[in-house]
C-alpha positions in Angstrom: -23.9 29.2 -25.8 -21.4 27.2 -28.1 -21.5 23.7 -28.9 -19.1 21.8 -27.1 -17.4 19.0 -29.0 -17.9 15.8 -28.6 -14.3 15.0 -27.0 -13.8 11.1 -25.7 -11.6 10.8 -22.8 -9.4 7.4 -22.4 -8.9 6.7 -18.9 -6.0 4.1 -19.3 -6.8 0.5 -17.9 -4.5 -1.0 -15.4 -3.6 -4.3 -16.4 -3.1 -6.2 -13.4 -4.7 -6.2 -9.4 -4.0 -7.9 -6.6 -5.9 -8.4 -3.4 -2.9 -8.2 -0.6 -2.9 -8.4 3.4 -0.7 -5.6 4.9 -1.1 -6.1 8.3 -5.4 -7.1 9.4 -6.3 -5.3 6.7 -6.8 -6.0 3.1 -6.3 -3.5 -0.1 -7.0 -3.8 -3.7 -3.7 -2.4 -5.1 -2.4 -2.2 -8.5 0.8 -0.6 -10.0 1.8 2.8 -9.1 -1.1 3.1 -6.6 -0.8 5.0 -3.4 -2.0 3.2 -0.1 -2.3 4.2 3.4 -1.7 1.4 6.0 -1.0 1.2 10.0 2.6 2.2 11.0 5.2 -0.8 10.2 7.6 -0.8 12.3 11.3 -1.0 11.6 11.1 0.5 8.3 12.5 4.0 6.8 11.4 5.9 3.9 12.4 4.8 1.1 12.4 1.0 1.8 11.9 -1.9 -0.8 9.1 -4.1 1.2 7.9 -7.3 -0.7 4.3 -8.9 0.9 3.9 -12.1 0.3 0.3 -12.2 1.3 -1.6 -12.0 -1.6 -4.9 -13.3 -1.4 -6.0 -12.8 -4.8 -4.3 -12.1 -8.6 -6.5 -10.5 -11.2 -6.0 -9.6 -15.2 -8.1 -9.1 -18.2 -7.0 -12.7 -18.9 -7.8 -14.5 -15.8 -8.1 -14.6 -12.4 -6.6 -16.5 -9.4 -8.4 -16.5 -6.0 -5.7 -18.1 -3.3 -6.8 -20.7 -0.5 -5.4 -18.7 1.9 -3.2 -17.5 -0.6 -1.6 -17.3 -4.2 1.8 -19.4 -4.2 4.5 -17.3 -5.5 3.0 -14.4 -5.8 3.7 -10.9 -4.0 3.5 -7.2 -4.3 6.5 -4.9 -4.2 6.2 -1.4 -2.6 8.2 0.9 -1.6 7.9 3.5 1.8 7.1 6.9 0.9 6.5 8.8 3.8 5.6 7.7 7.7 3.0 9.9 8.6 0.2 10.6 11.2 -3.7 10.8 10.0 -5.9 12.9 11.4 -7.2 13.5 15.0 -10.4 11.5 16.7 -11.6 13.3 19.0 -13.1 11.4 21.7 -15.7 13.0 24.0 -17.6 10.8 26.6 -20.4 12.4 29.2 -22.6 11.8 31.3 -25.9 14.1 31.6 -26.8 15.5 35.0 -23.6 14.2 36.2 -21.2 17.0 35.9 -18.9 13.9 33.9 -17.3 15.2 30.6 -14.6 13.0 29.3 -12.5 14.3 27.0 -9.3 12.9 24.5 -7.9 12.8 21.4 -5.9 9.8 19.0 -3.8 10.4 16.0 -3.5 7.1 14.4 0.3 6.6 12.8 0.0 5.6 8.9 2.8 4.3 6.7 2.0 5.9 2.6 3.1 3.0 0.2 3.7 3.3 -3.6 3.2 -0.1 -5.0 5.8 -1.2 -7.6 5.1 -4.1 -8.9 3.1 -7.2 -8.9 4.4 -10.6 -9.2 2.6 -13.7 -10.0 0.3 -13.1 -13.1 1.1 -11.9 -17.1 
């Protein structure tokens, strides 16, 4: 067996996070990151959204925790694709019953790219 080089791999920092509320739920996004969230209505792919809901702003500099939230700051995204995830299968019985219960749920998602986000250097 040869030696294998001692090659250093740079895995590139993002600069800037924020802590935004899509919906109930809350996601740690950056730029250029890729989320899943539940279906919003009323968009199409390709849509500019803007969320003003961010509940924290984060850089190497500093960070800014919001009470509820950070004023005028927000995270762009755009809608890449409206998809459905995968299916739950839900099975309910009941022994020495003769009751078996069975169903299935697809839950709809909406894939985001985040853009940009505002508020912090």
């Amino acid at each position: 067996m040869g030696k294998i080089p001692n090659l250093s791999y740079v895995v590139p920092q993002k600069e800037v996070f924020a802590v935004v509320q899509i919906g109930a739920h809350q996601h740690k996004v950056t730029t250029d990151d890729v989320i899943y969230v539940e279906k919003l209505k009323n968009v199409d792919v390709h849509d500019k959204l803007l969320f003003p809901q961010v509940l924290m702003l984060g850089s190497r500099k500093e960070t800014i925790v919001g009470r509820p939230v950070v004023p005028r700051a927000s995270v762009m995204a755009v809608v890449e694709q409206q998809t459905r995830d995968a299916k739950v299968i839900i099975f309910k019985k009941r022994r020495r019953k003769n009751y078996r219960k069975h169903a299935g749920h697809r839950q709809e998602l909406t894939m985001l790219r985040i853009l940009e986000v505002i508020g912090v250097e």
